[in-house]
Structures are given as C-alpha cells and as structure tokens.
C-alpha positions as a printed NumPy array, in Angstrom:
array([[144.063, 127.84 ,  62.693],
       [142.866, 129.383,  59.737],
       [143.929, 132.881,  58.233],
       [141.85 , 133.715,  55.493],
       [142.742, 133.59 ,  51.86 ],
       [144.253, 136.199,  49.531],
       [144.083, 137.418,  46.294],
       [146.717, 135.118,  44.871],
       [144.715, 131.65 ,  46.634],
       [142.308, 132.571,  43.884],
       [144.395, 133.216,  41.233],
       [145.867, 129.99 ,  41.615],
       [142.817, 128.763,  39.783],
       [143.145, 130.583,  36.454],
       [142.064, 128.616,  33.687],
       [145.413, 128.642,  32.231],
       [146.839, 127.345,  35.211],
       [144.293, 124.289,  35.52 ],
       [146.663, 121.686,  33.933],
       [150.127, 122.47 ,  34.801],
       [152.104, 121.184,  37.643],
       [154.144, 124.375,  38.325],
       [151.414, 126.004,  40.369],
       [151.311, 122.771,  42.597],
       [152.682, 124.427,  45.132],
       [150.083, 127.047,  45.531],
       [147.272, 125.083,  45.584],
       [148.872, 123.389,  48.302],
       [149.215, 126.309,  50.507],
       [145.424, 126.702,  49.285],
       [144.808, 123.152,  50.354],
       [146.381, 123.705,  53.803],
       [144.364, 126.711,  54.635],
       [140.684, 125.059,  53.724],
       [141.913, 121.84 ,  55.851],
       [142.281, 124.15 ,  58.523],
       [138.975, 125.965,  58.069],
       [138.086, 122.333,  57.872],
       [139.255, 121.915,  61.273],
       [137.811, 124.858,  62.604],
       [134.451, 124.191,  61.079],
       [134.151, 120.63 ,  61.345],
       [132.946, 120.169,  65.31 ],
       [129.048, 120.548,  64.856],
       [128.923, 118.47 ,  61.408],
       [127.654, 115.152,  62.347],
       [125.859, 112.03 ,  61.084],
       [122.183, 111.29 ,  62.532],
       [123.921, 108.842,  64.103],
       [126.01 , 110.895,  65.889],
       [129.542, 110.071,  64.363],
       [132.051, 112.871,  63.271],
       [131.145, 113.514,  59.222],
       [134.583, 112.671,  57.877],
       [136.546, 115.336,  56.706],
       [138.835, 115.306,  53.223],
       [140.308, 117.646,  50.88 ],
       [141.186, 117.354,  46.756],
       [143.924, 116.736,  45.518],
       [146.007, 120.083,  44.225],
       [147.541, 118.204,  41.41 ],
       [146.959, 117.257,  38.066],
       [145.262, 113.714,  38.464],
       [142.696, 110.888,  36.888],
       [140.419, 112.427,  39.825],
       [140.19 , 115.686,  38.559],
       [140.476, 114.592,  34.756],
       [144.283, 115.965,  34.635],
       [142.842, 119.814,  35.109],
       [142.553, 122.002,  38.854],
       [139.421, 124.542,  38.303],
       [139.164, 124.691,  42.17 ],
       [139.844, 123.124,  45.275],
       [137.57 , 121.346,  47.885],
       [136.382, 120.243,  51.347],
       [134.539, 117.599,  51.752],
       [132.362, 116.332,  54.716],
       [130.699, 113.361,  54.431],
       [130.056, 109.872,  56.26 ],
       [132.638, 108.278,  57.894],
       [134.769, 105.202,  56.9  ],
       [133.503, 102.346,  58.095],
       [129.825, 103.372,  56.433],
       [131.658, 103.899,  53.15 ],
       [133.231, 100.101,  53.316],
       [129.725,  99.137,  53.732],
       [128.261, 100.731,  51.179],
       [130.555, 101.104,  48.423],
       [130.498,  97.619,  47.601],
       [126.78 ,  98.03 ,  46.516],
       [127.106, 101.633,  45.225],
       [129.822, 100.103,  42.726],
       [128.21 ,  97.67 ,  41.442],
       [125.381,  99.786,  40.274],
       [127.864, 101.679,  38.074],
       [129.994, 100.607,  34.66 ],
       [133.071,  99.287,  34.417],
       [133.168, 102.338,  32.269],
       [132.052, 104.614,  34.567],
       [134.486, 104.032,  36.831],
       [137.357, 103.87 ,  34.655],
       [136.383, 107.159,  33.044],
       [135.767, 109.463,  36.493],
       [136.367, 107.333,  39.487],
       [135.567, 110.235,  41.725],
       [135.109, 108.516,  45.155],
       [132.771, 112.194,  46.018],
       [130.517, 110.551,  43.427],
       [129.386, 108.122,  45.928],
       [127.92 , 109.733,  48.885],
       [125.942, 113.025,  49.028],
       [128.43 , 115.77 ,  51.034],
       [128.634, 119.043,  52.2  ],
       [131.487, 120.888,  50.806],
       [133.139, 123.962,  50.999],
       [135.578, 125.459,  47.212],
       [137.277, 127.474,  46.275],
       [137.875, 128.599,  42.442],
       [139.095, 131.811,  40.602],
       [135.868, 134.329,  41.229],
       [134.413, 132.907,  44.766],
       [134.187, 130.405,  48.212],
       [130.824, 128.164,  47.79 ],
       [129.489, 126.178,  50.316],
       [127.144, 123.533,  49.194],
       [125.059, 120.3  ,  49.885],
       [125.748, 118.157,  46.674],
       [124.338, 115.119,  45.029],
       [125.435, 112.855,  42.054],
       [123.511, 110.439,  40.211],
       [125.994, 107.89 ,  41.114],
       [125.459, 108.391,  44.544],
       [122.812, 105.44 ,  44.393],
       [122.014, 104.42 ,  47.835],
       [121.601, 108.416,  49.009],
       [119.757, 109.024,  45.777],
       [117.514, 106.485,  45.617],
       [116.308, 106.937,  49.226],
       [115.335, 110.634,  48.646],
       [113.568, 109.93 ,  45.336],
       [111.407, 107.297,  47.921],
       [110.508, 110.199,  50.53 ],
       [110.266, 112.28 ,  47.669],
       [107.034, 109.74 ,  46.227],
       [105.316, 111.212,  49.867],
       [103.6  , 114.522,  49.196],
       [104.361, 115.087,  52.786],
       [107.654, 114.081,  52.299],
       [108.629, 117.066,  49.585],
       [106.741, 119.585,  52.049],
       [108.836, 119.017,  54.646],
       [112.332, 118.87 ,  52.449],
       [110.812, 122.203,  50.706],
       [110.783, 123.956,  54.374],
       [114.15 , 122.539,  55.232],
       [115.672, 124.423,  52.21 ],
       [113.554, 127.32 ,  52.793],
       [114.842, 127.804,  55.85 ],
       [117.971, 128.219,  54.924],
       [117.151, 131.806,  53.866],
       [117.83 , 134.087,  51.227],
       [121.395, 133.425,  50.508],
       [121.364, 129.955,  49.803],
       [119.775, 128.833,  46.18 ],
       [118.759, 125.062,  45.125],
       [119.249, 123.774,  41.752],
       [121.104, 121.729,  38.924],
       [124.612, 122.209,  37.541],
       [124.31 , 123.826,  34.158],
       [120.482, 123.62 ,  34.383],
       [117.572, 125.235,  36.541],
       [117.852, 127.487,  39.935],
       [115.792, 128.708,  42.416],
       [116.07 , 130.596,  45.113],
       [115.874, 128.824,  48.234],
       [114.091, 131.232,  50.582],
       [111.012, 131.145,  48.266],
       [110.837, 127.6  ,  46.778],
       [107.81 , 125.968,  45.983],
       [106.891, 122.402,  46.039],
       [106.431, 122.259,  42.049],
       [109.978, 124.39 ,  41.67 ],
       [111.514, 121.352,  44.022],
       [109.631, 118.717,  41.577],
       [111.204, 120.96 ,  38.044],
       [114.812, 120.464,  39.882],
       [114.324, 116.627,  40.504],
       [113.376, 115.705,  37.165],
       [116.054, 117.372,  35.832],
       [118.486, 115.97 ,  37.982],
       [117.241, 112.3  ,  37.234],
       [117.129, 112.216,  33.52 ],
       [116.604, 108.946,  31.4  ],
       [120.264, 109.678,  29.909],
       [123.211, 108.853,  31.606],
       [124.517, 111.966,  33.672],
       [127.749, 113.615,  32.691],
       [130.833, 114.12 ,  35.668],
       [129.651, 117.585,  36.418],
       [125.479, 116.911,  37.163],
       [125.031, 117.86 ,  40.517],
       [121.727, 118.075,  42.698],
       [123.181, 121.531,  44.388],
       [122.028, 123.638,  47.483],
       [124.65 , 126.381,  47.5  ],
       [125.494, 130.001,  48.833],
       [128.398, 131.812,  47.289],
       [130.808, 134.246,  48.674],
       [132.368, 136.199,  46.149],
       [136.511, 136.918,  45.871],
       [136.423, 140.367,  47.262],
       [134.165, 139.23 ,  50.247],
       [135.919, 136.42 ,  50.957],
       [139.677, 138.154,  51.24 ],
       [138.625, 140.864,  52.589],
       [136.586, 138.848,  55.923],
       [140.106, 137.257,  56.296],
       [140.155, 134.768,  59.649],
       [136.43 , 135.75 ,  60.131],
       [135.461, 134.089,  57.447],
       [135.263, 130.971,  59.172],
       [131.788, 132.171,  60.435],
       [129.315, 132.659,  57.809],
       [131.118, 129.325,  56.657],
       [130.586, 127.575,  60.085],
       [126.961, 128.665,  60.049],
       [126.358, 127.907,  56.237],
       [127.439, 123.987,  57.071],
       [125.182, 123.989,  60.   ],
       [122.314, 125.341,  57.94 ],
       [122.284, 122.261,  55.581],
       [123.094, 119.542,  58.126],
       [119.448, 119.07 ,  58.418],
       [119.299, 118.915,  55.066],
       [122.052, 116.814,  54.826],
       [120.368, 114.629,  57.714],
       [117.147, 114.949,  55.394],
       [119.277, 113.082,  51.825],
       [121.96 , 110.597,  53.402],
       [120.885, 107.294,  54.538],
       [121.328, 106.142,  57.954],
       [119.662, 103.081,  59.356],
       [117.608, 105.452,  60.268],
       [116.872, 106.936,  57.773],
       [116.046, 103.865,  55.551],
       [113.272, 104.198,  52.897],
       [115.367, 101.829,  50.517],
       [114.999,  98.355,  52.551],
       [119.35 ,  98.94 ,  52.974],
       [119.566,  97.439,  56.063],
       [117.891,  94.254,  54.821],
       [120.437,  94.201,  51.273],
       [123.125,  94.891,  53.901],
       [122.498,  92.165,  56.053],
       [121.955,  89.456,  52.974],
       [125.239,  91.197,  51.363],
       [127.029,  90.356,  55.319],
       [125.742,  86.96 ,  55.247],
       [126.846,  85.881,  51.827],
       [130.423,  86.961,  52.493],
       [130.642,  85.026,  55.551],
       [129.014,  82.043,  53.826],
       [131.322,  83.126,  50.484],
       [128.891,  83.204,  48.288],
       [128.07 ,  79.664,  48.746],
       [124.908,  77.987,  48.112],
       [123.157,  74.178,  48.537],
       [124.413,  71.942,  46.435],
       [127.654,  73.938,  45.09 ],
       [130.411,  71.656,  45.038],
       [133.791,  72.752,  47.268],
       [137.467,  71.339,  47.902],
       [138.581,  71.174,  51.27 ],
       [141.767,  73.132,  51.709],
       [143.125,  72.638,  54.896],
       [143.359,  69.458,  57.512],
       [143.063,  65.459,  57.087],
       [140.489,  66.214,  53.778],
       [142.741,  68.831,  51.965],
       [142.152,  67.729,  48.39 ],
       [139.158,  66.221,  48.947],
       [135.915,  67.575,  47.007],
       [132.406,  67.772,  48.279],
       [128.897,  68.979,  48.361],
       [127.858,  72.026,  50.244],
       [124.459,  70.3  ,  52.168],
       [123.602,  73.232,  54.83 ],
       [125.06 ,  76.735,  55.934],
       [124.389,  78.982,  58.779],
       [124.706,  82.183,  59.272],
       [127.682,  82.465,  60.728],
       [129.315,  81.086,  57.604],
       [129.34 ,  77.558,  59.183],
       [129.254,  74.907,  56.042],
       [127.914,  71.313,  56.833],
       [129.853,  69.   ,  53.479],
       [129.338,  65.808,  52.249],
       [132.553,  64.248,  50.788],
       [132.837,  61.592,  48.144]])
C-alpha cells in the first residue's frame, strides 16, 4: 500500500547526487513506494483491447539506461509483453545501430503513461518519442484528417486546466484551451527533419509540486489515480492497437509472421537439408506455404 513520500524521497534527486551509487539505497525505498502507488493505481489503466497496461519502474542506479546519472525516478504503464515482442522487431529496425548503442531506452519504443518523481515535484504524463515509430507514425496518419486533430484537440481539452501539452525544452500550451493550430505548432516541433536528441518528448503533463505532494501523504494516490484515467483516452487516442491501425501494421505484421515461419526463404534460394536420410544434401527451394512448409528439389 502506498504511504506517501517525504521530504528526503525528493532530495534523493539532488543534482549532486545523480551519479553516485551511495544514495542507491534511497532511491530504492523511492522506487518501492511509486511501485506501490503503481499497484494502487494501476486497475483502470488498460489497452483498447482490454489487457492490463504493463506496469514497470526505472532503475535507481547508475546505468547505460539512464546515461550513468539518476535526475528522477519513474512509472511506467504501457502495452503489455507479448505486443512489445511483436513490435519491437520492426520498431528496431527503423533505428541505428547507433542509436541504440548510444540510449537503448526500451521507454523509447512505445508511447506510455508515466508517473516521476525528481527533486522539485510528482508529474504525471502521456509521453511520446520519436523512436517510438509504429505509435508515432500512426498519429501523424489521423493527424493528416482535419477531423482527426479536432477530435485529439477535445480529448486533451478535456483534461482540464491542470494538465498542459507540449515539447520537452520547446513550446507549451495549456491544455484546457488548446487550439487546433497550437496542436499543429507542437507537432511540427516534435517531428523535426534533424534527428531528435534522448530527451524530445511529445508531453501531456500535470505537475504536483514537492510541498503538495508530501504534504497529501497516502491521499495522494487520488489526484494521481484520476490524472492516469484522464489520459487513457488519450492514450487509447496515440498507441496502436489492431484497432487502431492507420499504418497498414497488421498487414507488415502478418508478412513479418510469415517470413519467419518460412525463414526468410524465397523461390529459387538454394538450402541444405539438415536432418534425416538427405542431411548433407543441397537443394532448391521450388514452393512454400504459409505455414512454413518448403517443397525442395535435390540434386
């Protein structure tokens, strides 16, 4: 059950504490308490599918997923395992060998809802990367419909005066009042022609600052609780589903299914038998099916 946080959760997060390993131990107990606001939290979050949004926290530690520095800790809610395995695959190759060397963030992937906390506040938040290429690419398609961005503008309106949509390190507006040419300033600055750094988020966020957030204690857990809900429909709105498909996925996943069960194979490619009375022998691949059924000539 959570407890609340304290004044020293927060200080945890000083900047001079950010790369040393002997405040491990208090972002752990800081770690502890958001996975069970997590828990407390996490029973109305779900797909438009209707599975459980998979719940994860960060690491506490010093680590190539944080670039060897803490500046907060998070919760993250997001799709469920088995989507990631299918996905991933294509997400990854969209992205540099580079790229993922440098900031393998697996968060980078998938949009999420989130819940941190640094030194000055608790943010809840609906956040985007550029990497994220499947759930990116399949809002900038709804976004082409002018009906589309109405409807996403009075999603986020909705979500009332607390919340504000915007850019890391670049424009804001408040949610309550945005327009559809505010929403169309955000997206082209969240999609520029340069690559994106780490930290370029498409953000919908509300902020609780320090003093709030001790001082609600265990109760916190509601404005938190309805926060999340607030953006599921947003959320609902960005991720894609198979039903929620504006990107043709379902056909790429179904090819990218097929090839793997035919390995890749095509006419003509020539194969050696591996197992039985032919092991040894080589051939040429003359028909496959697909259930990954291979029809070879020998000789």
């Amino acid at each position: 059950m959570f407890v609340g946080f304290s004044e020293s959760d927060f200080d945890a997060y000083a900047p001079d504490k950010w790369r040393s390993n002997v405040f491990n131990r208090a972002r752990l107990d800081v770690k502890q308490k958001l996975i069970a606001l997590g828990r407390d939290v996490s029973g109305q979050l779900f797909a438009r599918d209707g599975s459980p949004l998979l719940c994860e926290a960060s690491v506490e530690h010093p680590a190539l997923w944080n670039h060897k520095q803490v500046e907060a800790q998070h919760l993250f809610f997001s799709r469920n395992e088995d989507a990631r395995r299918e996905l991933d695959p294509l997400i990854d190759k969209a992205r540099s060998l580079k790229s993922l060397l440098s900031d393998p963030t697996p968060q980078h992937n998938h949009v999420f809802l989130g819940v941190t906390l640094d030194r000055h506040r608790v943010e809840i938040a609906l956040r985007l990367h550029p990497d994220a290429s499947v759930d990116r690419r399949n809002l900038e398609r709804r976004l082409e419909d002018p009906w589309q961005r109405d409807q996403l503008v009075e999603l986020v309106r909705a979500l009332g005066a607390d919340f504000s949509l915007g850019v890391t390190e670049g424009v804001s507006f408040a949610a309550h009042t945005l327009t559809v040419p505010e929403l169309d300033t955000v997206w082209a600055q969240f999609t520029p022609p340069e690559r994106p750094g780490p930290s370029h988020w498409l953000a919908i966020t509300r902020t609780i600052d320090k003093d709030a957030a001790t001082l609600a204690g265990s109760a916190l857990c509601e404005p938190v609780r309805a926060a999340l809900s607030s953006l599921l429909p947003v959320y609902h709105f960005v991720a894609w589903s198979r039903d929620n498909d504006y990107v043709a996925m379902k056909k790429v996943l179904s090819d990218e299914q097929r090839a793997r069960r035919q390995k890749h194979l095509a006419k003509n490619d020539t194969v050696r038998v591996v197992r039985g009375m032919f092991a040894g022998r080589r051939g040429t691949v003359q028909q496959l099916d697909a259930k990954g059924g291979l029809k070879v000539q020998l000789g």
